[in-house]
C-alpha positions in Angstrom: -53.5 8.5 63.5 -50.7 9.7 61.5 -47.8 7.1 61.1 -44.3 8.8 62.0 -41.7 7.9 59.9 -38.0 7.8 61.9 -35.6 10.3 60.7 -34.0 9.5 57.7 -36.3 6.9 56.5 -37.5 9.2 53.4 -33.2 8.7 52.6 -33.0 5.3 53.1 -35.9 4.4 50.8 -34.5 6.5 47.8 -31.3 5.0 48.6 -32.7 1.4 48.4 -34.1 2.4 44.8 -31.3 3.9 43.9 -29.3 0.4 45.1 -31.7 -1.7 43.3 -32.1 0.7 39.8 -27.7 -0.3 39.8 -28.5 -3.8 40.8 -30.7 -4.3 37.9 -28.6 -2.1 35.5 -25.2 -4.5 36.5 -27.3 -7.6 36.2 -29.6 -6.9 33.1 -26.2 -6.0 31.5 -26.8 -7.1 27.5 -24.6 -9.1 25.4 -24.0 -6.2 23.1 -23.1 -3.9 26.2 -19.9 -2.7 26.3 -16.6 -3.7 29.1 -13.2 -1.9 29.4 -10.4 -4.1 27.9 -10.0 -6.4 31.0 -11.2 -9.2 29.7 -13.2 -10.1 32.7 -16.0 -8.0 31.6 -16.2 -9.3 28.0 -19.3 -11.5 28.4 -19.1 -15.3 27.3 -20.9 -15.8 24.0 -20.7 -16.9 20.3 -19.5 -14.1 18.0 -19.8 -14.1 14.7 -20.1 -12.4 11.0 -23.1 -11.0 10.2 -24.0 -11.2 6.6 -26.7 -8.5 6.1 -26.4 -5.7 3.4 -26.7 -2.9 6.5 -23.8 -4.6 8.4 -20.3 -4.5 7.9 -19.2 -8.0 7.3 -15.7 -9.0 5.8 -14.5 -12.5 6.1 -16.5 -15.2 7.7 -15.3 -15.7 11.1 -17.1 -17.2 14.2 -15.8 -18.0 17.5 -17.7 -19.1 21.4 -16.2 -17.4 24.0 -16.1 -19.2 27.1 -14.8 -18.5 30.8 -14.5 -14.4 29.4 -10.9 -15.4 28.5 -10.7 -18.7 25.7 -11.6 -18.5 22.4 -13.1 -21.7 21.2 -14.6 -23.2 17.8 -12.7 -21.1 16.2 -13.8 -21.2 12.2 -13.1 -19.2 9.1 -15.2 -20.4 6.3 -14.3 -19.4 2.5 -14.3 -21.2 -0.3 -11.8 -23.5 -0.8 -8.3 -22.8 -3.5 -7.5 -25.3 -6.2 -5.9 -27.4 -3.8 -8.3 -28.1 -1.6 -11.2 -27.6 -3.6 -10.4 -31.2 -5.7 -10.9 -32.8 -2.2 -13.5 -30.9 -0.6 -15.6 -30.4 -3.6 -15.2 -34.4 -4.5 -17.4 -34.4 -1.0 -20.3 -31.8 -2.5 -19.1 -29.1 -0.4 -18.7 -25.7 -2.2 -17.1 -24.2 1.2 -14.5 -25.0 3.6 -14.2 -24.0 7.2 -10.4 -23.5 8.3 -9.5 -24.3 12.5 -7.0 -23.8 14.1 -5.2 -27.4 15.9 -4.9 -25.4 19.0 -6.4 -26.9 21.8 -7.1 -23.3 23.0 -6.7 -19.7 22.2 -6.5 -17.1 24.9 -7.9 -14.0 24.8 -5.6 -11.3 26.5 -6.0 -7.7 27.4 -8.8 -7.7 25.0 -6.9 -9.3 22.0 -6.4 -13.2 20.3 -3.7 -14.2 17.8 -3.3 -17.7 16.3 -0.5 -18.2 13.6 -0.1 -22.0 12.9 -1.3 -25.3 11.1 -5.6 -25.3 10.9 -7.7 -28.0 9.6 -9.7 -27.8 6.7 -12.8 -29.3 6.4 -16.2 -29.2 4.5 -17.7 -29.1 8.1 -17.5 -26.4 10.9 -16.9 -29.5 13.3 -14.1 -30.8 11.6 -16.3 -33.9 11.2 -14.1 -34.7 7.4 -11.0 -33.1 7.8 -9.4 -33.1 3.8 -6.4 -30.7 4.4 -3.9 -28.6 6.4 -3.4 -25.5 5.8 -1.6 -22.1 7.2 -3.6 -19.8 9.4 -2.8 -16.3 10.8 -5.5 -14.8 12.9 -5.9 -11.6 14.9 -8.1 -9.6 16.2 -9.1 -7.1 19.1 -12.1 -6.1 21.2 -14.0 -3.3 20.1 -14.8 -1.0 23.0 -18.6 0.9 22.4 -18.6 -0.7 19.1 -21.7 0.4 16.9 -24.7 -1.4 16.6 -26.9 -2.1 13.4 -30.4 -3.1 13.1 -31.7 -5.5 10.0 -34.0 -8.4 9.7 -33.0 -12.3 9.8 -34.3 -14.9 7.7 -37.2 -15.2 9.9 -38.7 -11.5 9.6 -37.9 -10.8 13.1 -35.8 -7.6 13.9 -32.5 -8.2 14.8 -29.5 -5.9 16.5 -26.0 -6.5 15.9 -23.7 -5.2 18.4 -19.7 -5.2 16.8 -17.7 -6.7 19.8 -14.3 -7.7 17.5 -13.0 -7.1 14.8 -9.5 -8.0 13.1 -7.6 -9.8 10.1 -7.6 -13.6 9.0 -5.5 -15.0 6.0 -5.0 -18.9 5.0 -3.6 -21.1 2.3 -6.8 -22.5 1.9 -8.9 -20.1 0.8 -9.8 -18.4 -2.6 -11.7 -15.2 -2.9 -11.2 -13.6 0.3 -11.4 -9.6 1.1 -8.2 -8.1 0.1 -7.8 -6.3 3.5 -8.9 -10.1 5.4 -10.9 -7.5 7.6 -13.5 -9.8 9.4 -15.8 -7.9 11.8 -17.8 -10.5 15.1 -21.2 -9.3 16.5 -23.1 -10.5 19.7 -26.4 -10.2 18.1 -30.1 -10.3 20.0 -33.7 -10.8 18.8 -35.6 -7.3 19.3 -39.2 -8.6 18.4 
């Protein structure tokens, strides 16, 4: 006997695949995928440079975003200038790593700026601090920013999603890009 479907069933079975093909595509959305400017959609992660020769690098910035809307862990790391290199490098540390003493930076319609005192250190965690220094910071989120492939220390193939990008200048630093461009990447492990 030949099973009789109700009218309409045919419809609501494509529309069920249809609902659950967006369900997947919403909540399989990937670090690297891309949000408006609200920063609601900007998904919480660490961001940072990449230092490969196919990526676009700049400065050495890094930064965990938390509750899609503060900026925290903020570090630039450079080597240090004269004056805090006869500290840091008394230590055995040929880098510093520059934060900010904000207790938090907000990220706003897609954009952070921190213009204050920092800490130097010859640790990201501020473990040692050996100076103070000035630090300006800004930067933006890059809407459908491009993606590079390259492969890690590890062999394994890597893609690097650019998510911000922006400008980063200190008193504590030598050697830095003249333009201070720094460029932050959610990055994933392909394989």
């Amino acid at each position: 006997m030949k099973r009789h479907e109700p009218r309409g069933g045919g419809v609501r079975r494509r529309w069920r695949r249809v609902a659950s093909v967006t369900t997947v595509a919403v909540l399989g959305w990937p670090v690297g995928a891309q949000a408006s400017t609200s920063t609601t959609l900007i998904p919480d992660a660490h961001y940072a440079t990449v230092v490969s020769p196919r990526v676009p690098s700049g400065e050495a910035v890094s930064f965990t975003l938390v509750h899609h809307e503060v900026l925290t862990h903020l570090v630039l790391s450079c080597f240090p200038d004269a004056a805090v290199a006869a500290r840091a490098h008394s230590n055995g540390y040929a880098n510093v790593f520059v934060s900010p003493r904000a207790a938090t930076i907000a990220l706003v319609n897609g954009a952070f700026r921190f213009s204050g005192v920092a800490d130097v250190s010859s640790s990201p965690r501020r473990a040692d601090q050996v100076a103070t220094a000035s630090l300006t910071i800004t930067g933006r989120y890059v809407a459908h920013g491009p993606s590079y492939q390259y492969f890690s220390a590890m062999d394994n193939q890597v893609t690097a999603t650019l998510v911000f990008q922006g400008t980063a200048t200190t008193s504590a630093c030598t050697g830095l890009p003249a333009n201070h461009v720094f460029h932050l990447y959610a990055t994933r492990s392909v394989g």
